[in-house]
C-alpha positions as CSV (number, residue, x, y, z in Angstrom):
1,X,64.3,11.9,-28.6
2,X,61.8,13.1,-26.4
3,X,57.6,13.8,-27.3
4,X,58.0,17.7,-26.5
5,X,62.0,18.2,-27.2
6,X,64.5,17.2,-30.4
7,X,67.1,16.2,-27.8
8,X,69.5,16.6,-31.0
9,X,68.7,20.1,-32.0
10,X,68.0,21.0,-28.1
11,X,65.0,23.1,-28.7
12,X,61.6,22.0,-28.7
13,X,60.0,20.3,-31.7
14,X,58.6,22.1,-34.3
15,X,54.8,21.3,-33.2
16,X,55.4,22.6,-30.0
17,X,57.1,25.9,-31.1
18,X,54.0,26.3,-33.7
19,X,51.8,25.9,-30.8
20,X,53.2,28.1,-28.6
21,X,54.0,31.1,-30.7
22,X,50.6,30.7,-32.3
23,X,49.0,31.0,-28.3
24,X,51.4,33.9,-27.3
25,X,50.4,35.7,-30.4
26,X,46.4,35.8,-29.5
27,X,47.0,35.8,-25.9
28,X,48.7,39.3,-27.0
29,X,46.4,40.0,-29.6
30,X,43.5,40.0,-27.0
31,X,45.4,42.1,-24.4
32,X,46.5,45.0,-26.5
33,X,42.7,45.1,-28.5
34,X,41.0,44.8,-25.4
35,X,43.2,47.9,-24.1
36,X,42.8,50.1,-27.3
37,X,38.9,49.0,-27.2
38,X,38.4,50.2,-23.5
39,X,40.8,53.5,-23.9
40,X,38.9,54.1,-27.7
41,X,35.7,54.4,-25.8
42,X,36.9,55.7,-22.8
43,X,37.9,59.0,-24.7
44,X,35.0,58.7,-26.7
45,X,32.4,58.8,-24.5
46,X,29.4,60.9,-24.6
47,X,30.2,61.2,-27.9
48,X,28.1,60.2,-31.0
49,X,30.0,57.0,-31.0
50,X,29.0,55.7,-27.8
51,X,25.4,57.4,-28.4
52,X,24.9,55.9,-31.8
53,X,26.1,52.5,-30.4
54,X,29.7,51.8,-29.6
55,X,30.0,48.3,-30.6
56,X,29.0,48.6,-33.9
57,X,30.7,52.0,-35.0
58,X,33.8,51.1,-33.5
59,X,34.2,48.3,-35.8
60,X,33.7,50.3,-38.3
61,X,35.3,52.9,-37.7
62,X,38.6,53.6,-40.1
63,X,40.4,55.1,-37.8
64,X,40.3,52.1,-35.2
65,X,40.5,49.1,-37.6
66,X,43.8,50.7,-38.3
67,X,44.8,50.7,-34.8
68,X,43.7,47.4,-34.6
69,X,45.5,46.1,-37.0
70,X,48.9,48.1,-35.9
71,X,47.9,46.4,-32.6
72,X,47.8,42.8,-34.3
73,X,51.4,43.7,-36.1
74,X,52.9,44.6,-32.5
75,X,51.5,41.1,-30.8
76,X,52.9,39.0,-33.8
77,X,56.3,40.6,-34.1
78,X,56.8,40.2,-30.3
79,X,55.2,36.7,-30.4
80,X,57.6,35.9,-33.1
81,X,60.8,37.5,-31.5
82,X,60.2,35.6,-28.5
83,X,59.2,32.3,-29.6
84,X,62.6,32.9,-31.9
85,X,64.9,33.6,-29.6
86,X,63.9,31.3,-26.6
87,X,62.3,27.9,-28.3
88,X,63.9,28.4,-32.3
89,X,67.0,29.7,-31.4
90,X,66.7,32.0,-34.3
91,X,67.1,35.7,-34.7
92,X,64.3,37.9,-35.7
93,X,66.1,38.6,-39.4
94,X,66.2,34.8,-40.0
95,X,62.0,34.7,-40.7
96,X,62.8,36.0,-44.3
97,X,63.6,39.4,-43.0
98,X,67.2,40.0,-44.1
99,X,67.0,43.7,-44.9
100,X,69.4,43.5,-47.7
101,X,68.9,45.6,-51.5
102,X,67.9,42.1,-52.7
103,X,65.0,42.0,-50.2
104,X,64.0,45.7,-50.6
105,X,64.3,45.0,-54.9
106,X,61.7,42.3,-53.8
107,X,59.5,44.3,-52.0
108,X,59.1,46.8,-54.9
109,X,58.1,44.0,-57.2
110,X,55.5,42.6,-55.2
111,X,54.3,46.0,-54.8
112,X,54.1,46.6,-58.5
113,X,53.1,42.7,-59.1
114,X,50.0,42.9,-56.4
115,X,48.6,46.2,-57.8
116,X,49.0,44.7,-61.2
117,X,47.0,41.8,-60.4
118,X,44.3,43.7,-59.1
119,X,44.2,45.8,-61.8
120,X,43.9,42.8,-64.2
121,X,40.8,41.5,-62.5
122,X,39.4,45.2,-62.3
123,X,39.7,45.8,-66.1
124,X,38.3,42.2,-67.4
125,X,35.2,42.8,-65.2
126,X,35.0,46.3,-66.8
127,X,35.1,44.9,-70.1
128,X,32.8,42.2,-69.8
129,X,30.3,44.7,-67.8
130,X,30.0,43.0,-64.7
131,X,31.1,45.9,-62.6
132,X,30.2,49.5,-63.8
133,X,31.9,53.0,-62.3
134,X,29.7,54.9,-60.5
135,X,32.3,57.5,-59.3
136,X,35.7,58.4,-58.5
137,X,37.5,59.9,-55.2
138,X,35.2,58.8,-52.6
139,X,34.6,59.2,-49.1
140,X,33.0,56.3,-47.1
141,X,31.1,57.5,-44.0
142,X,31.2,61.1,-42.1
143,X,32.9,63.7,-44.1
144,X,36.3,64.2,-44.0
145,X,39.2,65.0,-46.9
146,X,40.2,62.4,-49.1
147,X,43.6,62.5,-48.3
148,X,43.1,61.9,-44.3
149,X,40.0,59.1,-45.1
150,X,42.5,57.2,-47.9
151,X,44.9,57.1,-44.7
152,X,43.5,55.0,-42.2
153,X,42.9,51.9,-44.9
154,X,46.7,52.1,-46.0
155,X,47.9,51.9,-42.6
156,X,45.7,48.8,-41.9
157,X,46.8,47.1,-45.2
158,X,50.2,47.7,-44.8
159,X,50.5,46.0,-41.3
160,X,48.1,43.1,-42.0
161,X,50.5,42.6,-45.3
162,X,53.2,42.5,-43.2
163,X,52.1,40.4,-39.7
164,X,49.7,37.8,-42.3
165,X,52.9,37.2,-43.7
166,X,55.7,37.0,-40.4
167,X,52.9,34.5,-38.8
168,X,52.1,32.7,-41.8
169,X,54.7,32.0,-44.2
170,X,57.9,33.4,-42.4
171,X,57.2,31.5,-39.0
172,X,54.6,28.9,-39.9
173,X,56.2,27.5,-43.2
174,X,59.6,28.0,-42.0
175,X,59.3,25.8,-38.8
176,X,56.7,22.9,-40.6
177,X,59.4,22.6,-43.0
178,X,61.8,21.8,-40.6
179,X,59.5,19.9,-38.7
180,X,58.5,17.8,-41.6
181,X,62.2,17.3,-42.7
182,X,63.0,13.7,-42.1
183,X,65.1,10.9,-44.3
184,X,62.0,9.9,-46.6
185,X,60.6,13.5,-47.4
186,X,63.6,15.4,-47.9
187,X,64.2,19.4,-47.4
188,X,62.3,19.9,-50.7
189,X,59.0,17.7,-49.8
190,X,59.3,19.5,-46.4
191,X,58.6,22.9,-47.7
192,X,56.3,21.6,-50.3
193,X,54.4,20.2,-47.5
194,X,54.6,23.0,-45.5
195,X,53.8,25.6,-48.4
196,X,50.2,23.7,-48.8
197,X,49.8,23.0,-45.3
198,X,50.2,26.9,-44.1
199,X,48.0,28.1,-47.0
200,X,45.1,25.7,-45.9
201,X,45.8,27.1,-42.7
202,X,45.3,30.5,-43.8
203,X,42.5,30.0,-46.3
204,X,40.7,28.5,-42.7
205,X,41.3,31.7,-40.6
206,X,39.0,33.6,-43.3
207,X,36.3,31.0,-42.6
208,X,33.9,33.5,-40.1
209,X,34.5,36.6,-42.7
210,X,31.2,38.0,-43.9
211,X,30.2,36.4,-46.7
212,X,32.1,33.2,-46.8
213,X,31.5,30.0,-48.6
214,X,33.4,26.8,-49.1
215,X,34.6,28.4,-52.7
216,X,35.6,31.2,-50.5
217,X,37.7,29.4,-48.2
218,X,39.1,27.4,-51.0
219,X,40.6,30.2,-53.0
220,X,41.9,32.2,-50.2
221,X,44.0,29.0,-49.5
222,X,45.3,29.1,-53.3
223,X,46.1,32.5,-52.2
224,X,48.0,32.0,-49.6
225,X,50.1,29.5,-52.4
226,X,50.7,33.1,-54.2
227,X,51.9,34.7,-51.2
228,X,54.1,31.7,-50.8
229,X,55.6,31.1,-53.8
230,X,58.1,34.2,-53.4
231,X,59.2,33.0,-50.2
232,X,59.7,29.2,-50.5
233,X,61.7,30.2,-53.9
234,X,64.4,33.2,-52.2
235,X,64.0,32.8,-48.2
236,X,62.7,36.4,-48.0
237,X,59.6,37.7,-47.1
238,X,59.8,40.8,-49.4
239,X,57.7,39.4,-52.2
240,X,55.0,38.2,-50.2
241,X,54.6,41.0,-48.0
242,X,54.4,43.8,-51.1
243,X,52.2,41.6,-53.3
244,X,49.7,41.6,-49.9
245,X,50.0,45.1,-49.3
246,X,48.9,46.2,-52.8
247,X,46.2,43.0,-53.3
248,X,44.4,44.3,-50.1
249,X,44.6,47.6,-50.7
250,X,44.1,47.4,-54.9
251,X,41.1,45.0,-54.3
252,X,39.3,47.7,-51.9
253,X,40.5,51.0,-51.6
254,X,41.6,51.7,-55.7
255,X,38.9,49.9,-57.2
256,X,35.9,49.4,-54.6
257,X,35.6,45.6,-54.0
258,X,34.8,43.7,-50.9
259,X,38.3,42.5,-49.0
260,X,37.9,38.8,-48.1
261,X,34.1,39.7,-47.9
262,X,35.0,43.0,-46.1
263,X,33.4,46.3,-47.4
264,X,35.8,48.5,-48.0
265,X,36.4,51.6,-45.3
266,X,37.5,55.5,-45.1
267,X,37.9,55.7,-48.7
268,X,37.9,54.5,-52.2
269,X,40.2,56.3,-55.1
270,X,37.1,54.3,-57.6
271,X,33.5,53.4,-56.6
272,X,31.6,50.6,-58.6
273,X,28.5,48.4,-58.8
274,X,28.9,45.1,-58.7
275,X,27.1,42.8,-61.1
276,X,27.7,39.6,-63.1
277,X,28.0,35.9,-62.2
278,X,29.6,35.4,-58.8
279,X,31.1,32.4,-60.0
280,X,33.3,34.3,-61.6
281,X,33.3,37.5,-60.0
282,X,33.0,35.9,-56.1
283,X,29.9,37.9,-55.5
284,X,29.5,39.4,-52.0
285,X,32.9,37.9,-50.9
286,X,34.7,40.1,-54.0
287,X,37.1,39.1,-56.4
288,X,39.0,36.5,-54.1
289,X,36.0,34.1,-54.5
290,X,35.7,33.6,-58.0
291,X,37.4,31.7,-60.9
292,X,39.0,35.2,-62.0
293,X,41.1,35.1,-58.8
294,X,42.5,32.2,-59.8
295,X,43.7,32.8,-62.7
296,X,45.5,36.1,-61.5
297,X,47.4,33.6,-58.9
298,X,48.1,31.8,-61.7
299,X,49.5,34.3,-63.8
300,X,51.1,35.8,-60.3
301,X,52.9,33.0,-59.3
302,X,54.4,32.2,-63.0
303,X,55.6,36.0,-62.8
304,X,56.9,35.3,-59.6
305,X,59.4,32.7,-60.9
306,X,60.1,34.5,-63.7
307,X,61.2,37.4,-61.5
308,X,63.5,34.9,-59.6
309,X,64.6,33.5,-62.4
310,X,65.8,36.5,-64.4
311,X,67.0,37.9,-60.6
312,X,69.3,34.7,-59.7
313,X,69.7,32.7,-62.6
314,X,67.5,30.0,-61.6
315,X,64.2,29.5,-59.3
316,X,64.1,26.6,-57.4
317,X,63.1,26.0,-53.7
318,X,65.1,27.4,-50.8
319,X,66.3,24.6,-49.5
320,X,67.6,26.3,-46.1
321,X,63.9,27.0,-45.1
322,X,63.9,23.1,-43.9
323,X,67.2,23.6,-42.1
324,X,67.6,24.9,-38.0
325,X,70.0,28.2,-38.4
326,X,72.9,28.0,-37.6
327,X,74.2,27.3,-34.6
328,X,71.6,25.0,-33.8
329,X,72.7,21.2,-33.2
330,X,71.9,19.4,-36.8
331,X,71.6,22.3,-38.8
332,X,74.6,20.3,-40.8
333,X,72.2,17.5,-41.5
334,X,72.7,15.3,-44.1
335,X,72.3,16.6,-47.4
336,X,72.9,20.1,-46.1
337,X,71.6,22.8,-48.4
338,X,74.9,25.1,-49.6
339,X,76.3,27.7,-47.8
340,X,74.9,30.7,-50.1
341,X,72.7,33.4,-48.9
342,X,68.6,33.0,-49.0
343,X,67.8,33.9,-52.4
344,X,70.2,31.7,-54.9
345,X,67.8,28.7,-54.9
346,X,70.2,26.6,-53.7
């Protein structure tokens, strides 16, 4: 076998196909920002947004971190697509995206489960007074209904739920388990591997957020083992991309806390002061970099397989995350994981 190709499979390895989705992605990612940026200030222009200092206000401006983020989604759908259908050999519903009732039952729980968590973390702050209310139905910035300002953040969350996921876990994971699939770690160390490996990975690209700290960094890594745990157990991405959605938006737009050291924007349905030990309440960084967000993954991620389990019968890994699809030279390995359909734990 050659350095850059499995000569078996006859694809490129898995490194390779990591590397080069991951370039495509941000070479796309730059492209389509640095279009909306130049057209955003193009039609705003003498306007108090270039007046006031473009730069600056365009960052923060609700309207265009939603585009931006819609702008993200496009570049790593297309990134994935391509890279799957030219170097995996994989169609696009094979990165945990089979649109089946089981997936969309999925999605609605991690919906319900993310929000839940949140709201866990919200009310155990409340009651030991480390956070106080200090209103309710608030606009951030220049004035403008509720309903419109509430808009722009939901937008935002829902496509960084759902691109955070695709790259991370539904491309990422899926090829380092196959890559890491060899005789002496087995399908099942493969995605065990992989599940840790992509959530470092993940806990590093929030690094440069405001407010980060090693602690930071750390947890958003056990995070990204919660927003895991749904996928390496059914093949889908359903529960992972609902329980992001609602986290994000919960965590700043329902209950007024910093997103991964982000203030939040257009909006907030509850506004609060923040108090009490950042140890436990991550301080400036919000919720996601203190000891309570741990224990939320740890209660997430045992409701998680309980949700599987009471779904399938069972929760154990997805052993045909390690596997090429079909098709695919060596897909029939040895020890092949049964022919059943993503979900079953099989």
């Amino acid at each position: 076998m050659g350095l850059l190709r499995n000569d078996h499979e006859k694809r490129p390895r898995a490194l390779w196909r990591l590397i080069f989705q991951y370039a495509l992605y941000q070479y796309a990612a730059t492209v389509l920002l640095g279009g909306l940026s130049f057209v955003w200030l193009a039609v705003s222009e003498g306007t108090s947004l270039v007046e006031d200092g473009s730069v600056a206000l365009l960052a923060a401006s609700p309207a265009f971190r939603a585009i931006s983020y819609a702008a993200s989604l496009v570049a790593v759908v297309a990134s994935v697509w391509f890279a799957g259908r030219f170097f995996d050999r994989r169609p696009f519903s094979g990165f945990g995206l089979g649109l089946d009732r089981a997936w969309w039952l999925d999605l609605c729980f991690g919906l319900a489960l993310g929000a839940l968590l949140m709201g866990g973390i919200f009310l155990v702050e409340l009651a030991a007074g480390w956070v106080t209310v200090s209103g309710t139905f608030e606009v951030i910035g220049r004035e403008r209904s509720f309903a419109l300002a509430i808009l722009a953040p939901l937008v935002a969350f829902v496509c960084v739920g759902f691109y955070e996921e695709l790259l991370f876990r539904g491309y990422q994971l899926k090829n380092l388990a196959e890559g890491l699939n060899s005789p002496g770690v087995g399908p099942r160390g493969a995605i065990l591997l992989a599940w840790v490996i992509s959530s470092f990975l993940f806990g590093l690209l929030h690094l440069h957020n405001p407010n980060a700290t090693v602690i930071s960094t750390i947890n958003i890594a056990f995070a990204g083992l919660l927003l895991g745990v749904g996928y390496i157990l059914t093949g889908r991405l359903a529960i992972s991309i609902g329980l992001h959605i609602t986290w994000n938006f919960s965590q700043g737009n329902v209950f007024g806390f910093p997103v991964s050291g982000i203030e939040p924007i257009g909006a907030t349905f509850i506004s609060i002061e923040q108090e009490g030990p950042p140890l436990f309440t991550g301080g400036a960084f919000g919720p996601e970099a203190g000891l309570l967000d741990i224990a939320a993954i740890l209660v997430g991620s045992l409701l998680i397989w309980l949700w599987v389990r009471a779904r399938s019968g069972k929760a154990t890994l997805e052993t045909s995350i390690a596997y090429p699809p079909p098709g695919v030279p060596g897909a029939a390995r040895e020890n092949p994981p049964d022919k059943s359909t993503p979900g079953t734990g099989k």
